[in-house]
Every structure is written in C-alpha cells, then in structure tokens.
C-alpha positions in Angstrom: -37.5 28.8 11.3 -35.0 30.6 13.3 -34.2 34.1 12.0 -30.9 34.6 10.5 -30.6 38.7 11.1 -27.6 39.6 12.7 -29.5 40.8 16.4 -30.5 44.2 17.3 -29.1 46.0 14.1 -31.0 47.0 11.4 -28.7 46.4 8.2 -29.5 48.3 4.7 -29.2 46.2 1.7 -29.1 47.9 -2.0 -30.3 45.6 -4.6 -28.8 46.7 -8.3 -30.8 44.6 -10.8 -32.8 45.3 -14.0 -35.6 42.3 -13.4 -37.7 44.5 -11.0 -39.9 40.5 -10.7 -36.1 39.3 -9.3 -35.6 42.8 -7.1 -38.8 42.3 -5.7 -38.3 38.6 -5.0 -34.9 39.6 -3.2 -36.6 42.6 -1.4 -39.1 40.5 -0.1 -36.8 37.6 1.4 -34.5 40.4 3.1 -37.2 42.3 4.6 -38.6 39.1 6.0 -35.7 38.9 7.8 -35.3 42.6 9.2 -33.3 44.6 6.4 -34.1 47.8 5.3 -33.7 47.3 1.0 -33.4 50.1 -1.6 -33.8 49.0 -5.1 -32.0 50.4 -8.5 -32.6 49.1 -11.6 -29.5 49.5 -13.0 -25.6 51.5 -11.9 -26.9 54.9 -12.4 -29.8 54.3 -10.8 -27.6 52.5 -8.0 -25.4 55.6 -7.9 -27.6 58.0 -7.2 -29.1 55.9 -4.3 -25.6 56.0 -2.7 -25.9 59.9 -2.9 -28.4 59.6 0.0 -28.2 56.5 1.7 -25.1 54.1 2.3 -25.9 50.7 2.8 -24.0 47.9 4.9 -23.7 45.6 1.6 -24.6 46.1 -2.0 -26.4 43.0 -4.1 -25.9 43.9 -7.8 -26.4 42.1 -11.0 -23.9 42.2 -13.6 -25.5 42.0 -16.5 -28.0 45.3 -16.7 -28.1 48.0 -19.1 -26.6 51.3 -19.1 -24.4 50.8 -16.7 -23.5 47.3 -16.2 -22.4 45.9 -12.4 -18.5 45.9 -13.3 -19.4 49.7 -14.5 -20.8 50.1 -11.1 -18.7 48.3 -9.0 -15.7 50.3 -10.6 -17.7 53.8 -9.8 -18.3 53.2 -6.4 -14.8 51.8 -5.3 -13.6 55.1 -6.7 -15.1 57.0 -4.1 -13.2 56.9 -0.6 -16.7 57.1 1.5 -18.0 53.5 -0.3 -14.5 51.5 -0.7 -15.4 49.5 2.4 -18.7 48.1 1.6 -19.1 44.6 0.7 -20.3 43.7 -2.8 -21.5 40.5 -4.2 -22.0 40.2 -7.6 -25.2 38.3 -9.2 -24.5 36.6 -12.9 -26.0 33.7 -14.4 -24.2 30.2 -15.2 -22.9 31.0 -18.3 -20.7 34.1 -17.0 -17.8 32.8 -16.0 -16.0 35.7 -18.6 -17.9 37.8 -15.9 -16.6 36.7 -12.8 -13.0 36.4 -14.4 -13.5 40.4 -15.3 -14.6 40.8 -11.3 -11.9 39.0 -9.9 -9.0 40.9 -11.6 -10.9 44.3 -9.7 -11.5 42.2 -6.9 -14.2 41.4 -6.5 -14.6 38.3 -4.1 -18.2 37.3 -3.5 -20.4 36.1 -6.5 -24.0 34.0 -6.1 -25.2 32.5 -9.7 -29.0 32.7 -10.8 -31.2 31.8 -9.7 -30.8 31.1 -5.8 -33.0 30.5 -3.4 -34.1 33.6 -1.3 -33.3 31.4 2.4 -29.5 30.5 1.0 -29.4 34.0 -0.3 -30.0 35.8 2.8 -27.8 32.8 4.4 -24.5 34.1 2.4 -25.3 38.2 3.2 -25.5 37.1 6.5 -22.6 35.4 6.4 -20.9 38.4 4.6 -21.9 41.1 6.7 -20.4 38.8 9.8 -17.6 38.8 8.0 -17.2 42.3 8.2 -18.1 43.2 11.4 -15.8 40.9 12.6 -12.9 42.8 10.6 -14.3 45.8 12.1 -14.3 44.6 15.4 -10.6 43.4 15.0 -9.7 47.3 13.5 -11.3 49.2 17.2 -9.3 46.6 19.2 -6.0 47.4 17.7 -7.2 51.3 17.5 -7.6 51.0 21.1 -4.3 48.7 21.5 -2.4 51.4 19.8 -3.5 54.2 22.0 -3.3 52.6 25.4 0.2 51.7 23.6 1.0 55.2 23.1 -0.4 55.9 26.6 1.6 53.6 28.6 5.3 54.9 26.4 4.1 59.0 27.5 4.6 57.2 30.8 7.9 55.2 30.4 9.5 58.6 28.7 9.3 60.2 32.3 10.9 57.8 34.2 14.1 56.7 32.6 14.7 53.4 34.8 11.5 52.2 33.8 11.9 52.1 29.9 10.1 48.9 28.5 8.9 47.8 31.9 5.2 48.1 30.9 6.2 45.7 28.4 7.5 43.1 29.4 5.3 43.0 32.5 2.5 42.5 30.2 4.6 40.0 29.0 5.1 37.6 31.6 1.5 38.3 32.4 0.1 37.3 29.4 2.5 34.1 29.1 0.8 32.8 32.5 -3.0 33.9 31.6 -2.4 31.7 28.6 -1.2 28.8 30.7 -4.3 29.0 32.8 -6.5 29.4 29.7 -7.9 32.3 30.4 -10.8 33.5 27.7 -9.7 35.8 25.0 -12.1 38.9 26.5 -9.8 38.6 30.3 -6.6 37.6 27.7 -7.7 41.4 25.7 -8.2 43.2 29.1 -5.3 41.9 30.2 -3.3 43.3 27.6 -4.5 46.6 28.2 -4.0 46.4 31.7 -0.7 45.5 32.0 0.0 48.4 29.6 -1.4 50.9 31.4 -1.0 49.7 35.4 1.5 52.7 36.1 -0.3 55.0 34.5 -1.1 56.8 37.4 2.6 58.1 37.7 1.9 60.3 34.9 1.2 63.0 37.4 4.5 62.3 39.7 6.8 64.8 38.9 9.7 63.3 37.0 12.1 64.4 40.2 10.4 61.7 42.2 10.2 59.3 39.6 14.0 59.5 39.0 15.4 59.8 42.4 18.1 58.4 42.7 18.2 57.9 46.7 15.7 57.2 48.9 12.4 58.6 48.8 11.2 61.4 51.9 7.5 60.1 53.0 6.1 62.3 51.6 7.4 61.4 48.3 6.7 58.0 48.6 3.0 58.6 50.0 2.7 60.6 46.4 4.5 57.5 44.6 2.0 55.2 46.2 -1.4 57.2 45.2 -0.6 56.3 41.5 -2.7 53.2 41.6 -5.9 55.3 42.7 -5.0 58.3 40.5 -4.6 55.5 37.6 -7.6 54.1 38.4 -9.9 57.2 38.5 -8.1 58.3 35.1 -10.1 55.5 33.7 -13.0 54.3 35.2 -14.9 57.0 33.2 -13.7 54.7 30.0 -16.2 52.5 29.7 -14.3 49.9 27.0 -11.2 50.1 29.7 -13.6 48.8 32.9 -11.5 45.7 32.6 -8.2 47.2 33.5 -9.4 48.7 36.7 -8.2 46.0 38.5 -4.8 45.7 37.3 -4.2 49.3 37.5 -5.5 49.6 41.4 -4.4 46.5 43.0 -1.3 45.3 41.4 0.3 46.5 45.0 -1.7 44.7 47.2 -0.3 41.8 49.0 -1.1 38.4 50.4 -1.0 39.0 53.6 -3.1 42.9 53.3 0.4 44.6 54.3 -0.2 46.7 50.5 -1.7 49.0 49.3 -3.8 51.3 48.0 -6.7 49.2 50.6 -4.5 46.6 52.5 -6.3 43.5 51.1 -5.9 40.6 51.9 -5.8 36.9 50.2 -8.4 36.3 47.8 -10.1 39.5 48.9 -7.2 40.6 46.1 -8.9 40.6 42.7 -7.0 38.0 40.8 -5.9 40.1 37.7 -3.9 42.4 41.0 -2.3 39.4 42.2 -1.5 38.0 38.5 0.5 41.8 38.1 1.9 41.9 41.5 3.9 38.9 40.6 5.1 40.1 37.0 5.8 43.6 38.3 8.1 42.2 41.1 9.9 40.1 39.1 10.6 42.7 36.1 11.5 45.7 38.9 14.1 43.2 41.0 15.8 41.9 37.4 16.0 45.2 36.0 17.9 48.3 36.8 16.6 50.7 39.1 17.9 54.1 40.8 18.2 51.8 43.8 19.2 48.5 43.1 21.1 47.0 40.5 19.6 43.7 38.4 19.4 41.1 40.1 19.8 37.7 38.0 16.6 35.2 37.6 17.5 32.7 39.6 18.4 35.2 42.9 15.3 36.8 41.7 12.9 33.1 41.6 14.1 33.1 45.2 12.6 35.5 46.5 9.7 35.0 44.7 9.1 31.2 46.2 10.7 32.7 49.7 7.7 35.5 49.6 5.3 33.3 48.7 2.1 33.8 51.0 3.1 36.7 52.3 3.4 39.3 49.3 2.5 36.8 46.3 -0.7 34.3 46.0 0.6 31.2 47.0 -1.2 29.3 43.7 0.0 31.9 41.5 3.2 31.6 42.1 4.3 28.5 41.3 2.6 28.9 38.1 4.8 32.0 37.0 7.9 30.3 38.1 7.4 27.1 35.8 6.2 29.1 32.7 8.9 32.0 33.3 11.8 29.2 33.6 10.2 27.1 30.7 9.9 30.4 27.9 13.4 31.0 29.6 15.0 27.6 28.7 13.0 27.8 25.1 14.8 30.9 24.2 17.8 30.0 25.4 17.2 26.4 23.0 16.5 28.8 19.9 19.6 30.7 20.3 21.8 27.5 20.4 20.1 26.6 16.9 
C-alpha cells in the first residue's frame, strides 16, 4: 500500500483519549505511517503535554473524564501559542448533543467510533494538507505585501512614476494569463513586475525627477538600475524568479539594450514580456519629458517597433488582450 505521510516532514500527532486499548490502536496506525504520537488520557493530561511539545494536530475524544474534550478544546484555544492547531474531535454515534456543543465553538472536524485506523490516518492526512496549504497561501501574501511595500518606497522617489509598478504588472499579468502560463511563473511574475525598478532606489531623486534631459553620465547611472536591482536580490532565494524581469526588461530585439545587448530569443522571455508592458505604461503616462500619449498613437508604435525593440510573437499578443480588457471596461462603464 502506498504511504499516505505528507513527504519528508515528520508531523506530531497528540492523541487525547481515556481507552489507553483505543490510544494504542491509533498510535500504532500513525506511527506506521511516519508520525511522531504523544498520548494523554484525558485534558489535563493533554494540557500538560502541550507545556512541552506542540503538535501539528490534536486527536481527542470527547467524552473522557476530568476534563472532557470540549473542556480541552476550550483550554487550549485560549492560549494564543495553540489557536492554530487543528483539532478533530472523536465521539460515538449517539453524540450528536456533542458535536452540536463543538460546532457552536467551532469546532469543524469530527470522526465517529469506531473508524478504521487506514481511513483515519486518510482524514489527518487530509487535514494537515489542509493546513499547510493555508499556510502556504499566508507566506505568499507575506511576501506579496513586502515586495508591495518595496516597490511603493520606490515610486515615492520618483514622482512621475507613481503607480507605474502597478499597472505594468498589470498588463503583464493580463497577457501571462492569455498564454496560460503556470501559477508558479503567474506568482513570480507578480513579484517581478513589482519590483523591476527597484534598482533606482539608489538614484538620487535629482536624476530621477529631472525634468530635462539627462547629462551621460546621469543616464549611464539611470541605466545600471537593472544590475544594481538584480544583485539586490539574487541573495533572496524565494525572489530567484524575479531576476529576470528585473535585469532584462531593457533589452531589445535587435541587442541595441541593455544592461548586456541581447539579442532575440537570447532575451529571457519574462524581459521581453516587461519590455513591452513598461513601454506601453512609460509612452501613455506622464513623464518629465513627454506628455501621455493616447493608446491608439501609443499601439503604433508598438506594431511599428515590432522586431526591432519588442519580440515580434509577443507583441501582437499584448495588443489584442490590451485592446480587448480596453473595450471590456469601456462596455461596463456603459452599463
């Protein structure tokens, strides 16, 4: 039979139950599987486990003397360390009274005696899936939140720029999900979009809001923010996948950009994705040395630079899906 432990972790179950023949039985299936099990006969019991060890999920009964598994249930969801593991309550058929007291607390997840130990470690399985997968879902938008805060430290410097990061993540993302990218490049994406100026954190905010022309030198230093980006986070290991958007979103087609002066497909695609949204937001946006231009003069140049700056497959693709989530808004405000 295929194992049914969630791979290379070692999870701790605590079993709460008076029937040290049922505990046993429990212990037994779970460790057959890979988890680590500590066994309490009844809440205080349980309690006093929890002083030492925290498990990944708590089994209890709730019928057990002493201190019964509401009893318990209610002690440990008052203290702020164990309010986040899951509990599943173990009552017989005849306890519906039970599991009526357990679901105005809260309590969710509830297996009736007897159950076999296979279905049993099936469901804690299943549980403890359940809440990584919450977990995992929490770090992303921890780490959404601080490449957000990242990429507006950048935007307040540079007061022609507010909201570009944006809305070039934006278009981006609107023609990643047109070509069905995966939701890992669709993640890294996100992030990379956010943070592909971040390099111009160290520009001094008298070059970024110039309002004439720049001396060479000043444009030499305005250039070197996609390598000084890129080394600000290479050392990141969960931000690997923004490298390329962040280093090559000024290359070109025909290896006239920089930072290396590739060429074609030598261009990672995420660059060549971003070198198209970041054209298109800079040209219909305001900018110390241009005014907005509108979308369709904007489209124009687009198609006419088409295999010379911009991927000549790409492009295309960003006109139709900008003009078609163009046309939808413009539908919705008519509504």
């Amino acid at each position: 039979m295929r194992s049914l432990t969630i791979p290379s972790v070692e999870r701790i179950i605590l079993i709460v139950e008076d029937s040290s023949q049922i505990r046993n039985v429990i212990a037994r299936a779970l460790m057959m599987e890979g988890y680590i099990t500590h066994q309490a006969k009844n809440g205080i019991d349980g309690l006093k486990i929890l002083q030492k060890v925290v498990p990944h999920l708590i089994l209890s009964d709730v019928n057990m003397p002493e201190m019964d598994g509401i009893q318990f249930f209610q002690a440990v969801r008052k203290n702020p360390d164990w309010t986040a593991i899951p509990f599943i309550f173990l009552t017989s058929h005849s306890s519906s009274e039970d599991i009526q007291r357990g679901r105005e607390l809260g309590v969710e997840d509830y297996l009736t005696k007897p159950i076999e130990p296979y279905d049993l470690v099936k469901i804690i399985n299943a549980r403890l899936y359940r809440t990584a997968a919450v977990e995992v879902a929490q770090v992303g938008q921890a780490y959404l939140d601080t490449v957000k805060v990242l990429a507006n430290a950048i935007e307040g410097r540079d007061v022609y720029t507010r909201g570009h990061v944006e809305r070039v993540t934006t278009y981006a993302l609107w023609v990643a999900n047109a070509l069905n990218w995966p939701s890992q490049q669709m993640r890294m994406l996100e992030f990379g979009g956010r943070l592909h100026d971040i390099g111009k954190i160290f520009i001094p905010a008298t070059v970024l809001n110039k309002p004439g022309r720049l001396t060479a030198e000043e444009w030499e230093m305005m250039k070197n923010h996609t390598i000084t980006g890129a080394k600000m986070l290479q050392g990141i290991h969960h931000l690997h996948g923004t490298l390329p958007y962040v280093l090559y979103h000024h290359e070109k087609w025909d290896g006239s950009g920089y930072p290396k002066g590739l060429k074609e497909k030598e261009i990672p695609v995420q660059g060549r994705l971003l070198a198209i949204a970041d054209v298109y937001d800079a040209l219909t946006t305001a900018r110390p040395y241009h005014k907005p231009r509108t979308h369709e003069e904007v489209i124009k140049i687009l198609i006419k630079d088409t295999g010379s700056h911009f991927d000549p497959q790409l492009t295309p693709i960003f006109v139709d899906v900008i003009n078609k989530r163009r046309a939808q808004a413009a539908a919705k405000k008519r509504e």
